[in-house]
C-alpha positions as CSV (number, residue, x, y, z in Angstrom):
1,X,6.1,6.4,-36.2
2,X,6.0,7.1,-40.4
3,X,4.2,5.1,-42.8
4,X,7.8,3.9,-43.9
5,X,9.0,2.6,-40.2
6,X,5.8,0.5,-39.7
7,X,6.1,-0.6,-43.1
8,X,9.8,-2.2,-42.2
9,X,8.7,-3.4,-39.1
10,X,5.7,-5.6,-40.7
11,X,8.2,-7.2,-43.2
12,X,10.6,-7.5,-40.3
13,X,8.5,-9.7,-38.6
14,X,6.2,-10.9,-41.7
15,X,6.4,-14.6,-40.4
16,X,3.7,-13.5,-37.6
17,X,1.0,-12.3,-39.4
18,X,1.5,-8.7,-38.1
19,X,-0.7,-5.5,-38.8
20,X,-0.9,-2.3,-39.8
21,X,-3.1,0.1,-37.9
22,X,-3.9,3.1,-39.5
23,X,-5.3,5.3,-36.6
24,X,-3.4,6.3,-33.5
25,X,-4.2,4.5,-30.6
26,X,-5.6,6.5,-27.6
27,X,-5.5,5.4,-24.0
28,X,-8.8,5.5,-21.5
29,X,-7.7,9.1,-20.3
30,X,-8.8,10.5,-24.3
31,X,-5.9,13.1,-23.2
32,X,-2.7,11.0,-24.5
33,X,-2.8,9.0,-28.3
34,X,0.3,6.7,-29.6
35,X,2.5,6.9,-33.2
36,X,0.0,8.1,-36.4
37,X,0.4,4.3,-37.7
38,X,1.6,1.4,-35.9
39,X,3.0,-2.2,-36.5
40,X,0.8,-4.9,-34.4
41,X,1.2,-8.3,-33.4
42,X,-1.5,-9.9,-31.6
43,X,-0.4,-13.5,-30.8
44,X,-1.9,-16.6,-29.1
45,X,0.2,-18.5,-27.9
46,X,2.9,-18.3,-25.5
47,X,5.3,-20.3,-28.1
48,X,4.5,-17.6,-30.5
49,X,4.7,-14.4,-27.9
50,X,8.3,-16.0,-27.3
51,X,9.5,-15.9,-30.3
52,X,8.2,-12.5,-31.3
53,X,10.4,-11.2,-28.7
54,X,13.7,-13.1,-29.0
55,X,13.1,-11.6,-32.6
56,X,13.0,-8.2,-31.1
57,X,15.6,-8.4,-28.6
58,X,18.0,-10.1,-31.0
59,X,17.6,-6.6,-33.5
60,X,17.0,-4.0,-31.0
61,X,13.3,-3.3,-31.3
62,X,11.3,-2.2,-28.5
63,X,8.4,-3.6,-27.7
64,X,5.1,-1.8,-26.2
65,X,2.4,-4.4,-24.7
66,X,-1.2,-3.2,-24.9
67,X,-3.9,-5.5,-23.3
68,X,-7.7,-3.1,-22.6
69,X,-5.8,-0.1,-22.7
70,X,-7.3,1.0,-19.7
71,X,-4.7,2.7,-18.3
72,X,-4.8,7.0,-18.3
73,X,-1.1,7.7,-18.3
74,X,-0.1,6.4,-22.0
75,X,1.9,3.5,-21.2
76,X,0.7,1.4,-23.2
77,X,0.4,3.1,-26.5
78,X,3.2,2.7,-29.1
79,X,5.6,5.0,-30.2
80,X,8.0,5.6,-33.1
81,X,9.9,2.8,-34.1
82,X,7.9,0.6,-31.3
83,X,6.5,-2.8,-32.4
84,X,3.2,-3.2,-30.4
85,X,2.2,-6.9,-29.1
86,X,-1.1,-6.9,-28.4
87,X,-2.8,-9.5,-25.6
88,X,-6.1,-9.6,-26.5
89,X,-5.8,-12.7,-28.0
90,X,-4.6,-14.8,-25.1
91,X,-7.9,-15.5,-24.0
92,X,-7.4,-19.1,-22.8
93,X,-9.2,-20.4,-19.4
94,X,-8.7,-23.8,-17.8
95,X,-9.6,-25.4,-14.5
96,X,-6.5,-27.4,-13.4
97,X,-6.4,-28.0,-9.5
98,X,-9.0,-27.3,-7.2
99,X,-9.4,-23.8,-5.6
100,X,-7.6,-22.5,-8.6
101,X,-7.9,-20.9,-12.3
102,X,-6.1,-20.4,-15.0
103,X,-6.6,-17.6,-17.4
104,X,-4.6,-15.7,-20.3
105,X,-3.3,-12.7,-19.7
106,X,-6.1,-10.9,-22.0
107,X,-9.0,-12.2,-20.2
108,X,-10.8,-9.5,-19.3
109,X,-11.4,-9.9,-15.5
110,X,-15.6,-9.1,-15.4
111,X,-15.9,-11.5,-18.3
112,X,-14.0,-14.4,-16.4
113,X,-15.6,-13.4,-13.4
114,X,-19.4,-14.0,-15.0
115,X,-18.5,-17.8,-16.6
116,X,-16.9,-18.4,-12.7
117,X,-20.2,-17.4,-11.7
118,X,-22.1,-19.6,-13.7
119,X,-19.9,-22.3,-12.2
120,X,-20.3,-21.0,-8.3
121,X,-17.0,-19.8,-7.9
122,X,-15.7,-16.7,-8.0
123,X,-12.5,-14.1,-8.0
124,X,-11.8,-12.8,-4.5
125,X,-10.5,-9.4,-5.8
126,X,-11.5,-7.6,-9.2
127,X,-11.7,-4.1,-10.0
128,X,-14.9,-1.7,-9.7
129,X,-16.2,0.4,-12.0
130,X,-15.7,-0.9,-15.8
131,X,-15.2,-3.9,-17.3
132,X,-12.0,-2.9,-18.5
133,X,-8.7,-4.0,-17.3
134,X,-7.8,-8.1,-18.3
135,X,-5.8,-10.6,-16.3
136,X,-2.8,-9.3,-16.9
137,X,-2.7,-5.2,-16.7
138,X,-4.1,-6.2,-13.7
139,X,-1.4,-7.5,-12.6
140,X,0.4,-4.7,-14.0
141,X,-1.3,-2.0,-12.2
142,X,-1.3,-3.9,-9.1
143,X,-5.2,-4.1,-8.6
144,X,-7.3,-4.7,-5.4
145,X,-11.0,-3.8,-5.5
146,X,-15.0,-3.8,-3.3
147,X,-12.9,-7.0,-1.1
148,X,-10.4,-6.0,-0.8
149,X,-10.8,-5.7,3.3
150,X,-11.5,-9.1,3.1
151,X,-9.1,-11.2,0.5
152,X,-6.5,-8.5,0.2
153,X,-5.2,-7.1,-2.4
154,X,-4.7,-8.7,-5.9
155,X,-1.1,-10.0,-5.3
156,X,-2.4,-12.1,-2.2
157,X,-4.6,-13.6,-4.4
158,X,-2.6,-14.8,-7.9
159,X,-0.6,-18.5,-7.2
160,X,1.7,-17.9,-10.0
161,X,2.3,-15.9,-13.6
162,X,3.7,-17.1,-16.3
163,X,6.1,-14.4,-18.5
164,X,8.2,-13.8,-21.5
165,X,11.3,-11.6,-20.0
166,X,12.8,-9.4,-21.8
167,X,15.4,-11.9,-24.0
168,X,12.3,-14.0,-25.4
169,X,12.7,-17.1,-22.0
170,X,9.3,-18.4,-20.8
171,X,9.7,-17.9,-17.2
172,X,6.8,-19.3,-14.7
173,X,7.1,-17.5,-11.1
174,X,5.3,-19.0,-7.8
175,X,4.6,-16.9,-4.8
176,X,7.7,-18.0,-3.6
177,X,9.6,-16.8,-6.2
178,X,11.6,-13.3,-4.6
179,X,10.9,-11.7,-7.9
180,X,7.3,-12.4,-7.7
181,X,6.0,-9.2,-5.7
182,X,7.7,-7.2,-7.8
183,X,5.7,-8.3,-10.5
184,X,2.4,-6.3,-9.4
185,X,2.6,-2.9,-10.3
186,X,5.6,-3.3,-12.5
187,X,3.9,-2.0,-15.5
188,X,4.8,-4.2,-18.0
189,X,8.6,-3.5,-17.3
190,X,9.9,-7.2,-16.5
191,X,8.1,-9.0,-18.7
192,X,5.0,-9.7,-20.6
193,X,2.3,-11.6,-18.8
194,X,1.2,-14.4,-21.1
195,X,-1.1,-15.7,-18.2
196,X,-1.8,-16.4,-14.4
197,X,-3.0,-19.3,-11.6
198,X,-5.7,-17.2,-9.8
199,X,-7.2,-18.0,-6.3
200,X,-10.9,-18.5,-6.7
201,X,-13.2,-18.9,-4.1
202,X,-17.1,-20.4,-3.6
203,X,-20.2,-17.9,-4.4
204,X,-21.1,-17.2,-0.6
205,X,-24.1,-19.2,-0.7
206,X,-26.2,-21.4,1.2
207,X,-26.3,-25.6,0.3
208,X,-23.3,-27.7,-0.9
209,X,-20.1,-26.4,-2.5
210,X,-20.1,-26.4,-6.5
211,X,-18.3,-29.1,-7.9
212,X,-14.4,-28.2,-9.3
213,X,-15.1,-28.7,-13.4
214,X,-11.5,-29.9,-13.4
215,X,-10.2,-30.3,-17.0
216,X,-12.5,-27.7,-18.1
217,X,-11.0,-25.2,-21.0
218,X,-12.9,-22.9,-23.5
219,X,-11.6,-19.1,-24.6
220,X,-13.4,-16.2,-22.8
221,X,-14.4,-13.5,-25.5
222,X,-13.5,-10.1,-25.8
223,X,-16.3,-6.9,-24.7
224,X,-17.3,-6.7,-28.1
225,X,-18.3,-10.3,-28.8
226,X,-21.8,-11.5,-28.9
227,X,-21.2,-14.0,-25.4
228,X,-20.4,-11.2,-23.4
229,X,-23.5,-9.5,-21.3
230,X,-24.8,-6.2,-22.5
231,X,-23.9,-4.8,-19.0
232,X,-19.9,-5.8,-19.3
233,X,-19.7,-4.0,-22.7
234,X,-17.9,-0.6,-22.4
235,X,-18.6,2.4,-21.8
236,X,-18.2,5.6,-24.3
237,X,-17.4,8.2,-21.2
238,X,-13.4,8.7,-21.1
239,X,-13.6,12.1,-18.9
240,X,-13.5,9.4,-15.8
241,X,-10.2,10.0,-13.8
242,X,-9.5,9.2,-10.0
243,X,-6.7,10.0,-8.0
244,X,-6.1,7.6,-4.9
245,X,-4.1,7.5,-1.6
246,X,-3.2,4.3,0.2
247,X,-3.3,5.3,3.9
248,X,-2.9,3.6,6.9
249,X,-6.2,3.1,8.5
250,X,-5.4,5.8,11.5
251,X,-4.6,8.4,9.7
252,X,-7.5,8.1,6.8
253,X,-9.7,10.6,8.6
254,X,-6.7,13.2,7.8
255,X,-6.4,12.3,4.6
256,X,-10.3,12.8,4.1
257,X,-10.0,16.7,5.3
258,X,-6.6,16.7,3.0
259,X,-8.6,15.4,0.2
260,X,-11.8,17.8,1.0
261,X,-9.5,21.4,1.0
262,X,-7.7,20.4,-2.5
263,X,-11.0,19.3,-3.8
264,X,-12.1,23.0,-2.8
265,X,-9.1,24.5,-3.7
266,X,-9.6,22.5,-7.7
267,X,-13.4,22.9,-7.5
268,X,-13.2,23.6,-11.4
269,X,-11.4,20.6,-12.2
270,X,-13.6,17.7,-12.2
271,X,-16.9,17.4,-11.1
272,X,-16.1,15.4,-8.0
273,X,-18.1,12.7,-6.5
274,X,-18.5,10.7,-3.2
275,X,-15.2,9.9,-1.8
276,X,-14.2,6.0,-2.3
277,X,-12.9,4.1,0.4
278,X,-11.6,0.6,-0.1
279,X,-10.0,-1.3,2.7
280,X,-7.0,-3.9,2.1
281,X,-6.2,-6.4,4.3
282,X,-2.5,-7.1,5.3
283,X,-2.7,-10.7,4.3
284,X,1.6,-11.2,4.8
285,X,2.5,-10.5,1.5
286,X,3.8,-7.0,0.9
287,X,4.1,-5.6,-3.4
288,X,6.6,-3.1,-3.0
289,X,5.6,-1.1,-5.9
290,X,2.1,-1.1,-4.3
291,X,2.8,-0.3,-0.7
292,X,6.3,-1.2,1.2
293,X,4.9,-1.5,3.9
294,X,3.5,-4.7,5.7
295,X,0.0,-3.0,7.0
296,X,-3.5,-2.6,6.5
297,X,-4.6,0.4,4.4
298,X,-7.6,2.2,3.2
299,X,-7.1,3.3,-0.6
300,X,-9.4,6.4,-0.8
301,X,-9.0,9.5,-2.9
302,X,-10.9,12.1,-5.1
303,X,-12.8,11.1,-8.6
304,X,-14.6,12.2,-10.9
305,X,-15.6,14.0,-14.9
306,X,-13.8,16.3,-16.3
307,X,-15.8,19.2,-17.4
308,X,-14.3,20.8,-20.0
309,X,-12.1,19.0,-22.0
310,X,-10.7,22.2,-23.5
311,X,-7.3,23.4,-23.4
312,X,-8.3,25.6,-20.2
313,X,-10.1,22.5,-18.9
314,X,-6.9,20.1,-19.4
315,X,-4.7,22.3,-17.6
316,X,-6.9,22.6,-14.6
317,X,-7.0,18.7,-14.9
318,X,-3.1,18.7,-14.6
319,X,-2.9,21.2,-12.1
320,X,-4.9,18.9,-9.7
321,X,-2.7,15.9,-10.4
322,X,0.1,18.1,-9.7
323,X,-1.3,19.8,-6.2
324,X,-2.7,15.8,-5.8
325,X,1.0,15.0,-6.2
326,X,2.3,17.2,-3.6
327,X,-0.4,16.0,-1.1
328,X,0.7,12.3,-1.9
329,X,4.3,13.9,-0.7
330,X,3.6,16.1,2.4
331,X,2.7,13.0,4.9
332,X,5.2,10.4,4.8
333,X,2.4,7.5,5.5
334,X,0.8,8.3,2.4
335,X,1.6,6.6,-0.9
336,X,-0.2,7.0,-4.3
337,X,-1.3,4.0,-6.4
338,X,0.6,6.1,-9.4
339,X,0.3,2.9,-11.6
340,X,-2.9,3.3,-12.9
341,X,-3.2,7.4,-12.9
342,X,-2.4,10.4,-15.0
343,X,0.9,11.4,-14.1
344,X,3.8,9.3,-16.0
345,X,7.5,9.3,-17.1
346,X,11.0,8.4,-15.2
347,X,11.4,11.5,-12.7
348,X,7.5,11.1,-11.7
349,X,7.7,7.2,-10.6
350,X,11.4,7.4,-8.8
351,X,9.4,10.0,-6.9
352,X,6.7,7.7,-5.9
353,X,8.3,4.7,-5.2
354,X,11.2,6.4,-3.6
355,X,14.9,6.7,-4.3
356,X,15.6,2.7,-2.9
357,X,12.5,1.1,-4.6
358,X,13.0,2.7,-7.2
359,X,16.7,1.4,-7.5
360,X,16.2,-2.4,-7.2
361,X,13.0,-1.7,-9.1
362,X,15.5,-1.1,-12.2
363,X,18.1,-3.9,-11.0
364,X,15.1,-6.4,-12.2
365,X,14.7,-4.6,-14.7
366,X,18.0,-4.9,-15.9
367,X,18.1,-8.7,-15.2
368,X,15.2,-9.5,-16.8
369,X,15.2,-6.9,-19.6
370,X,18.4,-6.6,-20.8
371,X,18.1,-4.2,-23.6
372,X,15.7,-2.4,-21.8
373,X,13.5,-3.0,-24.7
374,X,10.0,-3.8,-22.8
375,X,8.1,-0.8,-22.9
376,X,11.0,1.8,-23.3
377,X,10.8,4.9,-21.6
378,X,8.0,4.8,-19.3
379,X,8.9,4.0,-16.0
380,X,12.6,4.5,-16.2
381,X,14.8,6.5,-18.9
382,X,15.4,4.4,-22.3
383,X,18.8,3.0,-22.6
């Protein structure tokens, strides 16, 4: 995007406070970086988030939502002629029934975990590794974690979301909503997340269960604020990259020797570490984007720094996504959790999902984003 087309869009949409940023953005991969300089909008509310978009829709500007950024495949960074609207102001948590929370969609999920916590409750499923992905590209990646084998994965676990779709409406989805599955996974493509009713459940420990703070409401901070522990604050290492299968648990042992011979055929890729294994229970509710499939699965896969971040380095990098690719292909029980990898664009995710997902994938689209203006280009081809 030019100095002159950021320029237009911050007096397009001066009435929200928007902002210039002068750097381009970069995504967790370090590989992939958005537009030279970019128009922001960072709102709060969900009044204000609606309105920013029935702005956009009613002149044809596409959006690109941006919550941690955590993602490696570039989704989320904006491109020319893209106005960005930022989440990491929706920060909002409140205890309203029992058994339940309700965060904002740029709650970042260890932070919201700690204050649960200090309350004796907390989430069922969050992600390992960093304290990086929020409430809502959670949701957007799909997300199931460590307890998974327990609690399932992350969809079994969320009571309902609340979205702006693609025409500026303020739509609140239950579990029993038909659209609601599709939701995980979706990559902000059928709406953005404003914020979610999450399952919580008691610390596992001995004595009487903690009392429900009902009517409890403060805003959890961001990583960089002085509140949040030193241990939740992130991390400068951005050569992290992992590759995962979901599997059906009898066939994971082929999928280990599978994943051993590419690792030794790609032994100058990455340095490679322990393989991951992280069981999901089949709680009843099936994501299609996820896994079509009603059944439990292991998600395992390879992981690991990249060595040389070189030219020669990259394109060994890309060379194992591409052979990891293939492998995801060659068994028709495995499926890759493509939402929160390297590997991005149209041809690469109708792949994936398959020709029939991928179809009524883009009729929701369609229905709930119109103008196709919600994050153009990434999953399916821009209008």
């Amino acid at each position: 995007m030019s100095r002159a087309q950021a320029e237009s869009l911050r007096e397009l949409f001066a009435e929200f406070r928007p902002a210039l940023l002068e750097k381009p953005l970069g995504d967790f991969s370090g590989l992939r970086s958005g537009a030279p300089v970019a128009c922001e909008i960072a709102p709060r509310t969900a009044g204000t988030a609606a309105r920013i978009v029935k702005a956009a829709y009613e002149r044809g500007i596409p959006l690109r939502t941006r919550a941690q950024g955590h993602s490696l495949n570039g989704s989320s960074l904006p491109g020319a002629g893209e106005l960005l609207l930022a989440t990491r102001n929706i920060r909002h948590v409140r205890f309203e029934e029992p058994g339940t929370v309700t965060a904002g969609s740029g709650v970042v999920l260890w932070i919201l975990q700690y204050f649960l916590r200090r309350r004796g409750f907390d989430l069922p499923v969050l992600n390992d590794g960093y304290a990086g992905p929020s409430v809502g590209g959670y949701i957007a990646a799909g997300g199931f974690g460590p307890r998974s084998g327990l609690h399932g994965g992350f969809w079994d676990n969320v009571l309902e979301i609340r979205l702006i779709d693609g025409r500026g409406d303020i739509l609140s989805l239950n579990a029993d909503d038909a659209r609601f599955p599709w939701l995980f996974g979706s990559m902000g493509q059928l709406g953005i997340f404003f914020d979610a009713k999450l399952a919580i459940v008691p610390l596992a420990a001995a004595g009487p269960p903690p009392a429900y703070p009902a009517g409890e409401s403060f805003t959890a901070p961001q990583l960089a604020q002085p509140k949040v522990p030193p241990e939740f604050t992130t991390q400068d290492d951005e050569s992290l990259f992992w590759f995962t299968l979901f599997v059906p648990d009898e066939h994971l042992d082929q999928a280990h020797v599978d994943l051993t011979a590419l690792e030794h055929q790609h032994r100058g890729a990455l340095r490679f570490q322990e393989r991951y294994r992280y069981p999901i229970r089949q709680r009843g509710r099936v994501a299609p984007l996820v896994h079509p499939e009603a059944r439990a699965i292991t998600a395992t896969g390879a992981w690991g720094w990249l060595r040389d971040r070189s030219v020669a380095g990259t394109r060994k990098l890309l060379e194992f996504d591409a052979d990891f690719m293939a492998l995801a292909q060659s068994r028709p029980y495995y499926r890759r959790y493509v939402q929160s990898e390297l590997p991005a664009g149209p041809e690469i995710y109708e792949r994936c999902f398959g020709a029939q997902t991928y179809a009524r994938f883009r009729q929701l689209k369609s229905a709930l984003d119109p103008r196709g203006l919600l994050n153009r280009g990434t999953v399916f081809p821009a209008p």
